[in-house]
Backbone bond lengths (Angstrom), bond angles and torsions (degrees), N, CA, C in turn:
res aa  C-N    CA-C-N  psi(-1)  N-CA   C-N-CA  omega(-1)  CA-C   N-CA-C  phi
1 X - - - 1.449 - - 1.535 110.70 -
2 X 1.551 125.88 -29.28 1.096 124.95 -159.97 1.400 103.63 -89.44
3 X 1.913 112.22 -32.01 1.350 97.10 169.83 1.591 123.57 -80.14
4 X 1.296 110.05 -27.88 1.473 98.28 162.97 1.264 132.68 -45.19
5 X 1.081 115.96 -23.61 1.573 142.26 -171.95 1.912 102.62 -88.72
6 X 0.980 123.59 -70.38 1.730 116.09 163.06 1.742 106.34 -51.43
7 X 1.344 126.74 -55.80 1.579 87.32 -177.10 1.270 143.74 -98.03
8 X 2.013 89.50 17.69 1.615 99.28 157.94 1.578 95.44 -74.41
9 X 1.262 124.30 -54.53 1.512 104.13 -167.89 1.611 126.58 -53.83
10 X 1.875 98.31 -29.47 2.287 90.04 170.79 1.258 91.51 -58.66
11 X 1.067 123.97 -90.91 1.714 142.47 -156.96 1.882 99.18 2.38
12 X 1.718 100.43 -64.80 1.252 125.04 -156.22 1.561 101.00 -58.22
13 X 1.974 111.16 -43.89 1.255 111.33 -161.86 1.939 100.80 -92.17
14 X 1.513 97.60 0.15 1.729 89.30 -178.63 2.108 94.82 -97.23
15 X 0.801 124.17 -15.00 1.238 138.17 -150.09 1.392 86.59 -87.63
16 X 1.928 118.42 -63.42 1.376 118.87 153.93 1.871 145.60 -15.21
17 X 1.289 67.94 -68.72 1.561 86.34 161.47 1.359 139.38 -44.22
18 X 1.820 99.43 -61.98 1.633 108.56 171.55 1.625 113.20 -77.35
19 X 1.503 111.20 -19.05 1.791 103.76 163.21 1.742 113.79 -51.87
20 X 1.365 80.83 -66.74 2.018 92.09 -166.23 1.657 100.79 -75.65
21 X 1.310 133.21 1.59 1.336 119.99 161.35 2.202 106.75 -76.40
22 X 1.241 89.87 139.45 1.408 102.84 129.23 2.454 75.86 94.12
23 X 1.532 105.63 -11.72 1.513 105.13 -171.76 1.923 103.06 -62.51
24 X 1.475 102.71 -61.19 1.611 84.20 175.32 1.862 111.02 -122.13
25 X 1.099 138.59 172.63 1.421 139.58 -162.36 1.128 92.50 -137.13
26 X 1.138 118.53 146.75 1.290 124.57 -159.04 1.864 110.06 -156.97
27 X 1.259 117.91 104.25 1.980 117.20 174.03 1.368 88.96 -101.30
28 X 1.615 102.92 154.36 1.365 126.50 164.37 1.612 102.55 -137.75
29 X 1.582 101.36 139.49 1.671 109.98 168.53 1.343 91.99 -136.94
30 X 1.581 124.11 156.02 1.347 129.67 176.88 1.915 88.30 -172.71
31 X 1.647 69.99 142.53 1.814 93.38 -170.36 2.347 98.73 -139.33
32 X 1.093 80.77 103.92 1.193 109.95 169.92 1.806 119.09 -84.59
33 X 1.488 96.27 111.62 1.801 90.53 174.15 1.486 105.04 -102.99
34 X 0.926 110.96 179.09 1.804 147.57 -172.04 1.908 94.24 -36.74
35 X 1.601 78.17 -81.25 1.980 107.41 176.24 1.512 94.48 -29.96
36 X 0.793 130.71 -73.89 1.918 134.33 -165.39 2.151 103.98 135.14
37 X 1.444 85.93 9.01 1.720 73.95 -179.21 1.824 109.88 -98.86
38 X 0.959 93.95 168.03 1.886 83.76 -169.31 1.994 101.12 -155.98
39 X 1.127 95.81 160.56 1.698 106.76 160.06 1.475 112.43 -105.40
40 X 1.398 129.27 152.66 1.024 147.91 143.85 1.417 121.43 -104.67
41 X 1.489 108.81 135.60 1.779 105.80 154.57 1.136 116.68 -164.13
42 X 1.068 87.18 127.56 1.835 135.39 -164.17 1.523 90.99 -76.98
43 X 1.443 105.27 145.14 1.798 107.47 162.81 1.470 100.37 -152.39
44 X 1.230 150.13 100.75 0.933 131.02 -178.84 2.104 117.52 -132.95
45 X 1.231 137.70 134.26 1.119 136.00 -161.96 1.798 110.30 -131.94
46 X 1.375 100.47 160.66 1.515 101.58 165.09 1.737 93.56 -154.23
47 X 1.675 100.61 -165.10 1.176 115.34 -174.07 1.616 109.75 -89.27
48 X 1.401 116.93 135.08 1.824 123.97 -164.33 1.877 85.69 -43.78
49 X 1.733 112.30 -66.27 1.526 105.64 -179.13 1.951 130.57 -24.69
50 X 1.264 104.44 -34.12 1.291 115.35 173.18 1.332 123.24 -71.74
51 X 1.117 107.84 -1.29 1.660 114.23 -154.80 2.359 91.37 -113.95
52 X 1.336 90.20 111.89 1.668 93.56 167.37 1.426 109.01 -129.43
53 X 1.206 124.45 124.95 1.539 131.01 178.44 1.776 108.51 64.00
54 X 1.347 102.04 27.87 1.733 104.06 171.86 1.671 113.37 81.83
55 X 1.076 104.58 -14.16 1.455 115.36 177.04 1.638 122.74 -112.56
56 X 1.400 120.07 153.40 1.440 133.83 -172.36 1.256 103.11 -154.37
57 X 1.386 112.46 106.78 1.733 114.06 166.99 1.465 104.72 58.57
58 X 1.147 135.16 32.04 1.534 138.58 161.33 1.914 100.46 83.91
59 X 0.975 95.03 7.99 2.092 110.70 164.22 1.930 102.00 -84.77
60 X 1.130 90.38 131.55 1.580 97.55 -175.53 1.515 110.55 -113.04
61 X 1.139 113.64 116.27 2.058 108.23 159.98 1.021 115.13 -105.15
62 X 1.350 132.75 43.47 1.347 116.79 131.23 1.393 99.90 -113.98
63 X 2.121 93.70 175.76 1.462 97.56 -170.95 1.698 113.15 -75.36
64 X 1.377 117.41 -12.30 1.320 111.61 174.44 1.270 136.50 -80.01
65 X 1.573 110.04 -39.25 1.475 115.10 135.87 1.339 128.54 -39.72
66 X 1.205 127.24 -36.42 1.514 130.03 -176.32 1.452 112.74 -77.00
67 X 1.578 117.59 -29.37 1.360 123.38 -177.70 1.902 98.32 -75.51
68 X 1.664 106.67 -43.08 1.169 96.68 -155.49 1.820 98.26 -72.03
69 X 1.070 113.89 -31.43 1.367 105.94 -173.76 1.554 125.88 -66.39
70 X 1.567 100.84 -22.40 0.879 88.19 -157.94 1.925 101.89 -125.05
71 X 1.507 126.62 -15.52 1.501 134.41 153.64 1.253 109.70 -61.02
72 X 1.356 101.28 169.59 1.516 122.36 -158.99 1.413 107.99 -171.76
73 X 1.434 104.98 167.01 2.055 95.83 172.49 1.685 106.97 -85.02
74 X 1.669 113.93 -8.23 1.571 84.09 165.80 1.770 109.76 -117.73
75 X 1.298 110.80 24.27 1.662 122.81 162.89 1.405 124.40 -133.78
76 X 1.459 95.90 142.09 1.614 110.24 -168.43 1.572 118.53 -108.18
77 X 0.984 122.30 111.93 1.741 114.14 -167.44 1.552 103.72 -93.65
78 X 1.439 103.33 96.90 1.852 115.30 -168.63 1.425 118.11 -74.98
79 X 1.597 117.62 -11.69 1.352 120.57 -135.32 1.718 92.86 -150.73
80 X 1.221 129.28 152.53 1.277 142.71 167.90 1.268 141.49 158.22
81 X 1.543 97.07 115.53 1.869 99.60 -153.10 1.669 85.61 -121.57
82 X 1.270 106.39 149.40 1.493 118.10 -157.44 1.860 86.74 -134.89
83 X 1.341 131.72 110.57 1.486 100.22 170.58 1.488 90.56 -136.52
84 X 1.196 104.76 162.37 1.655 122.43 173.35 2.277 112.29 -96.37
85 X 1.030 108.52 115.67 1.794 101.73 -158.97 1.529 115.01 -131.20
86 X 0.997 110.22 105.86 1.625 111.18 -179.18 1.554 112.63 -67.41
87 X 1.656 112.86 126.50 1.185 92.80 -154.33 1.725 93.51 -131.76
88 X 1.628 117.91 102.36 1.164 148.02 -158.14 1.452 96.98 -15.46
89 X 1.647 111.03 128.80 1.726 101.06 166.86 1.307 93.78 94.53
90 X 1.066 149.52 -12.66 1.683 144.04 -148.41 1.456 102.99 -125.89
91 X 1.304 114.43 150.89 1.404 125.19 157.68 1.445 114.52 -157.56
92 X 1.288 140.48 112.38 1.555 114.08 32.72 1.925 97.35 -104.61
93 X 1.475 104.63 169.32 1.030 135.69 171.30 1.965 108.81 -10.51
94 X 1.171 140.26 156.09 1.497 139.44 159.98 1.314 115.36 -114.74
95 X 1.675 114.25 124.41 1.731 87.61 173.04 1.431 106.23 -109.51
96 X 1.299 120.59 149.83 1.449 133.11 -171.01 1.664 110.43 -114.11
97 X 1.456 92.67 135.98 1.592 77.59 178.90 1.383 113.13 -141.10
98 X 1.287 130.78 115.71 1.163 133.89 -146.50 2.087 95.81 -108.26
99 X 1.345 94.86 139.97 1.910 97.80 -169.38 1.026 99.92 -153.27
100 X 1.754 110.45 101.75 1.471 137.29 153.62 0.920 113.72 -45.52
């Protein structure tokens, strides 16, 4: 009983895994100066299919979602390119969204 019981639980936690892999992609760069002020930029994309009401896993493509998630009173979101990109070999469509 007990091993039935561990490899329902891999199964469940590998099964996990390959769902929530691969839904959104995500780069981070951040450059920190001396002063304490810094840039960030965010780039992160998935597949148009993944995308319901502009949101994925609390990731936003639109620009208003993107401000709200991600401004603040001591951050400024300067930058934001939203594009829709066919991406060779692929179907359906990817949208990418790149945030200065």
């Amino acid at each position: 009983m007990k091993k039935l019981f561990t490899l329902s639980t891999v199964i469940f936690v590998v099964s996990m895994a390959f769902y929530l892999s691969g839904c959104v992609n995500y780069e981070q760069k951040t450059k920190l100066e001396n002063d304490g002020s810094g840039t960030m930029k965010i780039h992160y994309w998935t597949k148009s299919s993944n995308i319901s009401s502009g949101e994925v896993q609390g990731f936003g493509f639109t620009e208003e979602k993107v401000k709200a998630n991600y401004g603040s009173g001591n951050t400024e979101v300067s930058n934001i390119k939203i594009e829709e990109k066919v991406v060779e070999g692929e179907q359906p469509k990817t949208n990418m969204l790149h945030l200065i």
